[in-house]
C-alpha positions in Angstrom: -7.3 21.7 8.3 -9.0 24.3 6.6 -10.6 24.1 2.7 -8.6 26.7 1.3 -4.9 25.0 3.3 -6.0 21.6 1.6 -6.5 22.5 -1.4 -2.9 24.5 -1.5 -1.1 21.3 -0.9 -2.8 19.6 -3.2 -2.6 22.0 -6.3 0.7 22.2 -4.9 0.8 18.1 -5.1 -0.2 17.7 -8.7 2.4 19.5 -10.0 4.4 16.5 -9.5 2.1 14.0 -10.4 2.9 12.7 -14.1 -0.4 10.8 -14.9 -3.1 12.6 -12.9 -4.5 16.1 -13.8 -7.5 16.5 -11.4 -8.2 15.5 -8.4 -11.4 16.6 -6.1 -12.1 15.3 -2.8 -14.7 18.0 -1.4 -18.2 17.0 -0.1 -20.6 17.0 -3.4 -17.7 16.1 -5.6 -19.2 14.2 -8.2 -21.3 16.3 -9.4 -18.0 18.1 -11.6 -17.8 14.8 -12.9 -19.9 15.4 -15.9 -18.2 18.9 -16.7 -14.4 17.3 -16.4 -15.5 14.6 -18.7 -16.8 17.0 -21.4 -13.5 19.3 -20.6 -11.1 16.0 -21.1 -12.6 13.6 -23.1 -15.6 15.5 -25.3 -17.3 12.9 -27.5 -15.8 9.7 -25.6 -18.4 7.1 -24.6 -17.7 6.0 -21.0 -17.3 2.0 -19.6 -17.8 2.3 -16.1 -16.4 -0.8 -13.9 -18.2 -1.5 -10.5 -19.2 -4.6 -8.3 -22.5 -4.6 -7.0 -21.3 -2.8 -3.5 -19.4 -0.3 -5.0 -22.3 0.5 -7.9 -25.0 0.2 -5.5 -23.0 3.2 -3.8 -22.4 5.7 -6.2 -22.8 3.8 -9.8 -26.5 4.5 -10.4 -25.7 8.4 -9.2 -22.6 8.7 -11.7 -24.7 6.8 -14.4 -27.7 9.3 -13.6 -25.3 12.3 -13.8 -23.5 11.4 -17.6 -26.9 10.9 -19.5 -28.9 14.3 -17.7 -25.4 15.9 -19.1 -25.4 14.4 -22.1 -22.9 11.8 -22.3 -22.3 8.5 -23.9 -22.3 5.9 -21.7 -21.8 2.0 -22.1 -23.9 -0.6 -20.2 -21.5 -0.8 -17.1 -19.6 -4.3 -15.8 -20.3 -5.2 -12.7 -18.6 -7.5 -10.5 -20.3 -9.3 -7.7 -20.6 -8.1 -4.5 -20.2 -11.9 -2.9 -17.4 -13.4 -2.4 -15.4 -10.1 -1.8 -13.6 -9.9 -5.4 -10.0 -10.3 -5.0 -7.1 -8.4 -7.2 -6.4 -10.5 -9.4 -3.9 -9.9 -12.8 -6.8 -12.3 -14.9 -9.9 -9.7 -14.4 -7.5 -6.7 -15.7 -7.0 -8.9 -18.6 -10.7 -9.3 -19.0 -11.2 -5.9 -18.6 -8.4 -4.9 -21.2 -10.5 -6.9 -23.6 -13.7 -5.4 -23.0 -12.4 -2.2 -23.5 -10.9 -2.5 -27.1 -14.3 -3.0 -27.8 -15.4 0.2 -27.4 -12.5 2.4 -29.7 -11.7 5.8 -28.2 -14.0 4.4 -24.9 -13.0 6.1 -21.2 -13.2 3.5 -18.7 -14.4 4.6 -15.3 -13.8 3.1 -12.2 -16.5 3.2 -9.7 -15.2 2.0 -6.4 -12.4 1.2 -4.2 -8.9 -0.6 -4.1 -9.3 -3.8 -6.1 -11.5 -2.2 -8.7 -9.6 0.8 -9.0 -6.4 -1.3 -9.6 -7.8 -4.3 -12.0 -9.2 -1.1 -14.1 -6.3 0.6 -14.1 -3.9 -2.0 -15.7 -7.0 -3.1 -18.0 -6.5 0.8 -18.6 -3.1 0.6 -19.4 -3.3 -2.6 -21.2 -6.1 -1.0 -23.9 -3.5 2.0 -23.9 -6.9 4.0 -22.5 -6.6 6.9 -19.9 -8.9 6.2 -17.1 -11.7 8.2 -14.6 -12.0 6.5 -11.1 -14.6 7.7 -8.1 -13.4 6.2 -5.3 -16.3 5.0 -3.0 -14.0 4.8 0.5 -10.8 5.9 1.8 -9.5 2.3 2.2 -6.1 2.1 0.5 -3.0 4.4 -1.0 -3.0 3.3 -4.4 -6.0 5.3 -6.2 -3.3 8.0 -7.3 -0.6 5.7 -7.4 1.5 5.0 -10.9 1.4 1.1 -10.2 -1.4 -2.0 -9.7 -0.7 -4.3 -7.4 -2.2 -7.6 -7.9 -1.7 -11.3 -7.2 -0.5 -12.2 -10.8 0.4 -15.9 -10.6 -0.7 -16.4 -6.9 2.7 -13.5 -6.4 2.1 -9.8 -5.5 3.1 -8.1 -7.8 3.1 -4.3 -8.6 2.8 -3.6 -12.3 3.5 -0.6 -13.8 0.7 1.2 -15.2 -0.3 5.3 -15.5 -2.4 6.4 -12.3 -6.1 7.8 -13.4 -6.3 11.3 -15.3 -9.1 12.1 -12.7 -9.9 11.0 -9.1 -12.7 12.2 -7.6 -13.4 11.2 -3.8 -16.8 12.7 -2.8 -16.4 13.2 0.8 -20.4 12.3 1.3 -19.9 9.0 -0.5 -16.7 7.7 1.6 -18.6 8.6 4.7 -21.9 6.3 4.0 -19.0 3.4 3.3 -18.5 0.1 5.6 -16.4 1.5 9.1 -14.1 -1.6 8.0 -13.0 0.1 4.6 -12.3 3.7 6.5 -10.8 1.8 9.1 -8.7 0.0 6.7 -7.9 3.5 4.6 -6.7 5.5 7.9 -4.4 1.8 9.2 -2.7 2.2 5.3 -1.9 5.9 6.0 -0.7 5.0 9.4 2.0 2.9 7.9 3.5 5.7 6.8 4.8 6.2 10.1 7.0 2.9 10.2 7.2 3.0 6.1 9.1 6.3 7.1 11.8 4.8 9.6 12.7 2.0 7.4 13.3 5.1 4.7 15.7 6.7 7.3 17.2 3.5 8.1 17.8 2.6 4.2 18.8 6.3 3.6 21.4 6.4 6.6 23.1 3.0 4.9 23.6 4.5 1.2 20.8 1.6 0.3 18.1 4.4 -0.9 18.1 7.5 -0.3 15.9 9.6 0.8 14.4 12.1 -2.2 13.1 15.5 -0.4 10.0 16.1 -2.6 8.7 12.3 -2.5 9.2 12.4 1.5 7.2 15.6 1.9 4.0 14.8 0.0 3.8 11.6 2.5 5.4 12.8 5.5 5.2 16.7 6.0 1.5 16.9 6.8 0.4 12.9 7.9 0.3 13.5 11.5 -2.5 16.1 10.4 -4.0 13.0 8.1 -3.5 11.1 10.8 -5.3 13.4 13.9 -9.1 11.6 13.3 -9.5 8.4 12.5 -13.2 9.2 12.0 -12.5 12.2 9.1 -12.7 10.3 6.0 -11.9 13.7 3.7 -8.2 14.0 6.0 -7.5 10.3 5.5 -8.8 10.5 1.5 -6.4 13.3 1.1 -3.2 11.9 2.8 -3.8 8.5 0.6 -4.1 10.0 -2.5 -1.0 12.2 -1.1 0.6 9.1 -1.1 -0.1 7.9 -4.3 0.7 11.3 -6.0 4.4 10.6 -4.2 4.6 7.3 -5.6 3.8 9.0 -9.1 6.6 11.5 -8.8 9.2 8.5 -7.3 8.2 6.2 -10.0 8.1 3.5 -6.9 6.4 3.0 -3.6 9.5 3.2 -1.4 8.0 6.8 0.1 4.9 4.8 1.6 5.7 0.8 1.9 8.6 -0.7 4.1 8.0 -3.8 6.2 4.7 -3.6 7.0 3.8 -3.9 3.5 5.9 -6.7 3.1 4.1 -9.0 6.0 0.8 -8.2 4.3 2.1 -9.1 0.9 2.9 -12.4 2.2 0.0 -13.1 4.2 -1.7 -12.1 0.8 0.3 -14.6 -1.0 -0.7 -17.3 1.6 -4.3 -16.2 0.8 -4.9 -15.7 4.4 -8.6 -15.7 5.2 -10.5 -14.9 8.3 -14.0 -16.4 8.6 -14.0 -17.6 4.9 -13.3 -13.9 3.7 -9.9 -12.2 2.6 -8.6 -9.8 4.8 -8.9 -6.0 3.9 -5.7 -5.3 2.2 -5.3 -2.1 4.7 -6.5 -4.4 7.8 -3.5 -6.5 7.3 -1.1 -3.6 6.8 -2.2 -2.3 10.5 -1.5 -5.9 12.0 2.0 -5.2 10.2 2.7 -2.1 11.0 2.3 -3.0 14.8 4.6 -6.2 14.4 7.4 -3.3 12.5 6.6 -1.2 15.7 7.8 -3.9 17.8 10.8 -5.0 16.0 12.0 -1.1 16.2 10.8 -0.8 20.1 12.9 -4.2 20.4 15.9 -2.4 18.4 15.5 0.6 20.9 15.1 -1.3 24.0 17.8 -4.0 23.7 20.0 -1.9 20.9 21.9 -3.9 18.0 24.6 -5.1 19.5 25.5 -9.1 20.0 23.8 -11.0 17.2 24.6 -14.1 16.0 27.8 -14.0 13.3 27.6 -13.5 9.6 28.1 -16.4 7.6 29.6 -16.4 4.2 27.7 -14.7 1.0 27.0 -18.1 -0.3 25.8 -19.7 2.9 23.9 -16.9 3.2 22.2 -17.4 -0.5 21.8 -20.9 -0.1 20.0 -21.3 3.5 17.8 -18.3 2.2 16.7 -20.2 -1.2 15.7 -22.7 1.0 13.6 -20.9 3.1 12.1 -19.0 -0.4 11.3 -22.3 -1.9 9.9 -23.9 1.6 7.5 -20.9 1.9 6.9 -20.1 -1.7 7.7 -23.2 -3.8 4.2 -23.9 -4.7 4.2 -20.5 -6.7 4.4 -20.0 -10.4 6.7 -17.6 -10.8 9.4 -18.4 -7.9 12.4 -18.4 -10.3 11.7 -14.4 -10.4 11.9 -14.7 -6.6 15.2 -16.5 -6.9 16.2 -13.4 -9.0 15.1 -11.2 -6.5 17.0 -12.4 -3.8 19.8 -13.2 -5.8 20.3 -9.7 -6.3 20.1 -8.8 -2.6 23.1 -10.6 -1.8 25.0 -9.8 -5.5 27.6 -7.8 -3.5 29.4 -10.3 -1.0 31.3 -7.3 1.2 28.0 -5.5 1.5 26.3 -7.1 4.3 29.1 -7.3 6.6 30.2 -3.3 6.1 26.3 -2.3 6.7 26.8 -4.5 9.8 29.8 -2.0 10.9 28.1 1.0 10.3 24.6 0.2 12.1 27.3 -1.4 15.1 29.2 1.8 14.8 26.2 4.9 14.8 23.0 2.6 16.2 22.8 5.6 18.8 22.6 8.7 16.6 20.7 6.2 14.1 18.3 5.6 16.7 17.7 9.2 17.8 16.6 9.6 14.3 14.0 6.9 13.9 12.5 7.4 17.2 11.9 10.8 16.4 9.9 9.7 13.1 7.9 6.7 15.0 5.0 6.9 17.3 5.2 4.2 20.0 3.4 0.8 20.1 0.8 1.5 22.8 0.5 4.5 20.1 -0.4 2.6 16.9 -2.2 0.5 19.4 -4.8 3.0 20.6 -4.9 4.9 16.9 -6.0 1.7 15.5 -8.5 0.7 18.1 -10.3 4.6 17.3 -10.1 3.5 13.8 -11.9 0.1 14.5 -8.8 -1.6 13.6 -8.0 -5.3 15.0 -4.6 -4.7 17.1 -4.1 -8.6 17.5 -3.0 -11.1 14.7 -5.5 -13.3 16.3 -8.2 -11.2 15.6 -7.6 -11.6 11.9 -7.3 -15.0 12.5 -3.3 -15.5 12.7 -1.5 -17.4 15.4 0.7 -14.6 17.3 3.6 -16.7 16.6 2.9 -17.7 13.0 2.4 -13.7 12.4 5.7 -12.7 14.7 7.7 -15.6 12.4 6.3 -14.0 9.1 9.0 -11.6 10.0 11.9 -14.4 8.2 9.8 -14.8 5.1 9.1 -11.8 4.8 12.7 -10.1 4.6 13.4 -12.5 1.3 10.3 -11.6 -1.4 11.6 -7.9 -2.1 14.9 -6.1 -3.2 14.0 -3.0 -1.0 15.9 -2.3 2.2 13.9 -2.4 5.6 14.5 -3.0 9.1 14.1 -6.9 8.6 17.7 -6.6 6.2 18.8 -4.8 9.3 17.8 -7.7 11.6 19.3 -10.1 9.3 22.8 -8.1 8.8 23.1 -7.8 12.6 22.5 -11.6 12.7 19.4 -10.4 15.4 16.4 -11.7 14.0 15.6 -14.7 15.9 16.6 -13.0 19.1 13.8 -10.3 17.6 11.3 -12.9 16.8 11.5 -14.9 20.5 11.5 -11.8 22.2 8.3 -10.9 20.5 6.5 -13.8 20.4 6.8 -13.6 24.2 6.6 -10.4 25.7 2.7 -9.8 26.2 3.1 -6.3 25.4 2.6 -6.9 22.2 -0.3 -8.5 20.5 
């Protein structure tokens, strides 16, 4: 895609973002930095936020840049680089902290997912605006209104203004790790299935679709999507993303059930060779495992699962399951809420079981026409440098495949794995899965 195409949608983008106001992701990018801060925030000292990866990358550039031009700038925090820093709700308190030091001071984050998100909320928290150069294309929540960080040992997104400025200098992302751009372009794949469980949701009266939030994800991602290689195409579908998540005030436009099996394998604190996972690393693995379950769905179709029990046999066996697979956490009477509420109606689940029994044909024409196939997602990851099999992140293909149970309790958000439970097909889905050698 052309320069002068790109930055059409984008302009065209940010007039329905709420928190950001510029975003820049051409090669030589950050050298408007200095002029934007000036424009925005004349006379504010800056607080940049790096680890020693990310400042190593473009910290001592951006630092070099501010004082030629002028600008106030703060002796900068700096994570370290080892162990990989993990995003975690205590070091955006920290930050929060260290930036009511500084009255009227702009913090700038100088890096990638977990730095842009613990600065962000530290942001929020010190009622600051915030600057963040992103250093790779590895995630979709730079422009994103929302942190998501283990708070408690739980995801959890909290709600917090996306930055006034983003730039993403398209010479920086390309001298970043493969892994991160390979990370980046699996969390933009996602999409794909984060799409169908829209459709699916949208088709059931459970969340429907909103036209402008769907376009900024979906309209131009196969573009995004064409090289896994071009980290200025996968840059700009992210932050595409995030400015849809803005205007939608939720991530439903770019997170179904994919995000979900990451979440928990986050919660678990999966490791793989004594490191964390890439957040977007164990999105792909998801969204390959979602790929199956709808190849599954297409194959064998919906009909003949097991028979709904009653709304409170329903509640109780799944509280079970919560507390067997989440007990140990902190906050698990909020997950009692949460699935509480997805089971408040006791009619609901048996008439979404009618409909998807009644139109799974027409239903189906529709989602295979958003999807690409698995051997698809397959061979786009392995260009990317993805891992396409849970044991290459060090998951048992079975203990990933029965993720799939736990999964479908932590959030109130409608994806194919309710659909598998309301057509009383999800173990069938699971052994099916766990034994066909097509997949994984």
């Amino acid at each position: 895609m052309n320069l002068g195409k790109k930055q059409e949608i984008l302009d065209n983008a940010l007039r329905y973002a709420t928190s950001t106001k510029i975003f820049l992701s051409d090669s030589g990018a950050i050298q408007a930095l200095p002029q934007i801060i000036i424009r925005l925030f004349p006379a504010m000292p800056i607080l940049p936020v790096a680890d020693e990866n990310t400042w190593a990358a473009v910290g001592k550039e951006t630092l070099k840049l501010l004082v030629k031009s002028g600008i106030s700038v703060k002796s900068p925090y700096i994570f370290p680089g080892k162990p990989t820093l993990e995003a975690d709700y205590t070091y955006a308190i920290e930050l929060s902290e260290l930036f009511r030091k500084t009255p009227k001071g702009i913090p700038l984050a100088l890096g990638s997912g977990t730095i842009n998100d613990v600065v962000k909320l530290g942001a929020h928290l010190a009622q600051r605006p915030y600057i963040c150069v992103a250093t790779a294309c590895s995630v979709d929540g730079y422009a994103s209104d929302g942190a998501a960080l283990l708070t408690e040992g739980f995801k959890m997104t909290h709600p917090c203004p996306a930055p006034a400025v983003i730039i993403g200098d398209s010479d920086v992302m390309a001298r970043a790790p493969a892994l991160l751009t390979a990370s980046g372009y699996a969390d933009l794949l996602a999409k794909v299935p984060a799409g169908a469980d829209w459709i699916l949701a949208d088709f059931l009266k459970e969340d429907p679709i909103r036209s402008v939030s769907w376009h900024l994800v979906q309209q131009h991602l196969h573009a995004w999507l064409a090289d896994p290689k071009d980290t200025d195409a996968i840059f700009t579908g992210l932050t595409l993303c995030g400015l849809a998540m803005q205007y939608q005030k939720d991530s439903r436009p770019v997170s179904g059930a994919e995000h979900l099996l990451s979440h928990v394998w986050e919660m678990e604190h999966h490791e793989h060779q004594s490191a964390p996972v890439l957040h977007g690393i164990k999105v792909g693995i998801g969204t390959l495992l979602i790929t199956a379950v709808f190849t599954v769905l297409m194959e064998q179709g919906v009909a003949g699962g097991a028979l709904l029990e009653s709304n409170n046999t329903v509640i109780h066996n799944k509280l079970a399951l919560l507390d067997a697979s989440f007990g140990h956490l902190a906050n698990i009477e909020q997950m009692h809420s949460t699935l509480h509420s997805k089971y408040k109606d006791p009619r609901r689940q048996e008439m979404r079981r009618k409909k998807l029994l009644a139109n799974w044909p027409e239903l189906a024409d529709q989602i295979r026409s958003q999807l690409y196939s698995y051997e698809e997602v397959a061979t786009l990851l392995t260009k990317a440098g993805c891992p396409v099999r849970s044991q290459d992140i060090g998951l048992d293909k079975n203990k990933a495949v029965a993720t799939l149970r736990k999964a479908q309790l932590i959030r109130n958000r409608y994806t194919v794995l309710d659909a598998l439970d309301d057509l009383g097909l999800m173990e069938n889905v699971i052994q099916i899965i766990s034994s066909d050698t097509r997949f994984f």
